[in-house]
C-alpha positions as CSV (number, residue, x, y, z in Angstrom):
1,X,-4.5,11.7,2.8
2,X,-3.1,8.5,4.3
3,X,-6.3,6.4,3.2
4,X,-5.0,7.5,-0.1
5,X,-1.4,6.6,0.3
6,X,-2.0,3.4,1.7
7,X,-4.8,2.4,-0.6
8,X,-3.2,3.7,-3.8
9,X,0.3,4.8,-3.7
10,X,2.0,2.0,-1.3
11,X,0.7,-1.1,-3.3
12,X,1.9,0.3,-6.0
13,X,5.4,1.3,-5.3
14,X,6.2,-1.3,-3.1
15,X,7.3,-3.6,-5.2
16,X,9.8,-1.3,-6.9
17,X,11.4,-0.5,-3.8
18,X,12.0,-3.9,-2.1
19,X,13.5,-4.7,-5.5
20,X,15.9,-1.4,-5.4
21,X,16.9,-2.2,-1.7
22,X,17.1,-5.8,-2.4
23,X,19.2,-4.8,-5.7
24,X,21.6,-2.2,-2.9
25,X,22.2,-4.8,-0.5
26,X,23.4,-7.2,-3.3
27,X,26.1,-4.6,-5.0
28,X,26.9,-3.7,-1.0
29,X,27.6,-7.6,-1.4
30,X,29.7,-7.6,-4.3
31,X,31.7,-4.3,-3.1
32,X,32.6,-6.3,0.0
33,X,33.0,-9.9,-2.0
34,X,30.9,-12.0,-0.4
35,X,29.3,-12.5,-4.0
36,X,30.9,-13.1,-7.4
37,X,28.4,-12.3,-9.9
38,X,26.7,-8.8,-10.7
39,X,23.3,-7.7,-10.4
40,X,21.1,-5.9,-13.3
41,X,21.8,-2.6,-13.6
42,X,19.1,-0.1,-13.5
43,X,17.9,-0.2,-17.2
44,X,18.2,-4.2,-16.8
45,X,15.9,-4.3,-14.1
46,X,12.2,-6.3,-14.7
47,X,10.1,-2.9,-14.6
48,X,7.6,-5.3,-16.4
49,X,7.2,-7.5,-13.3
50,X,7.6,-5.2,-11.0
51,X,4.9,-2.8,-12.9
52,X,2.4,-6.2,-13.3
53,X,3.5,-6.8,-9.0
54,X,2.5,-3.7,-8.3
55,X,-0.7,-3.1,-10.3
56,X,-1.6,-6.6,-8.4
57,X,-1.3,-5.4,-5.0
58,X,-3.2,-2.8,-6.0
59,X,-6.3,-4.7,-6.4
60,X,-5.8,-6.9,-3.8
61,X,-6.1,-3.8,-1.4
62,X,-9.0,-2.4,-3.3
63,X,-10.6,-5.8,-3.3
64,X,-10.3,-6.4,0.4
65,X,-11.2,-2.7,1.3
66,X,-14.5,-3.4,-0.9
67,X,-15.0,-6.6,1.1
68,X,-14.4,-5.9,4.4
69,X,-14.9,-2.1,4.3
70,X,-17.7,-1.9,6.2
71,X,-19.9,1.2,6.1
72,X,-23.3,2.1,6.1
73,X,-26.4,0.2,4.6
74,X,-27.9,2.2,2.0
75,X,-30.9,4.7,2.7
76,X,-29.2,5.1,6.2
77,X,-28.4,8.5,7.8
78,X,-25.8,10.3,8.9
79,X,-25.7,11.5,12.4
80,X,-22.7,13.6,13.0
81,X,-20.6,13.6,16.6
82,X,-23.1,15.7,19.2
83,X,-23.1,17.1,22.5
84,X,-25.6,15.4,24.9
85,X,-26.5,16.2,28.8
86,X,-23.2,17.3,28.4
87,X,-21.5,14.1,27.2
88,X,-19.6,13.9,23.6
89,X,-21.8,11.3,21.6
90,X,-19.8,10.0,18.6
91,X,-20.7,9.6,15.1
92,X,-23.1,7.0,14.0
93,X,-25.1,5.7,11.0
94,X,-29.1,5.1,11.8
């Protein structure tokens, strides 16, 4: 469940919500008046960008999880965890 998160869902909302809490802290600014001019509003905002930023990082993480992933060679076996003499032996790949 959090591979998934992490490898799908983050990358691609991430972008959207740096850009909403950037986006808060700016009319937090205006409210208070340390800035003059507005922000977008909500239907202004660059869902295109954002959408195109997201959809990057995206395959950024599945390119690097492809490269450096690891795993097993193919034709291996799967050797679960096992008790021996007692002792916990963990999972391996022969």
């Amino acid at each position: 469940m959090f591979r998934l998160f992490f490898t799908f869902v983050l990358p691609l909302i991430a972008p959207t919500g740096l850009y909403l809490a950037w986006n808060w802290i700016q009319l937090r600014r205006i409210a208070s008046g340390k800035r003059a001019e507005p922000t977008p509003t909500f239907a202004e905002m660059p869902w295109l960008v954002l959408a195109g930023a997201g959809v990057s990082m995206l395959v950024v993480t599945l390119l690097a999880f492809a490269v450096m992933g690891g795993g097993a060679e193919p034709g291996s076996t799967y050797v679960p965890p096992h008790m021996e003499n007692g002792k916990l032996v963990p999972a391996e790949t022969r």
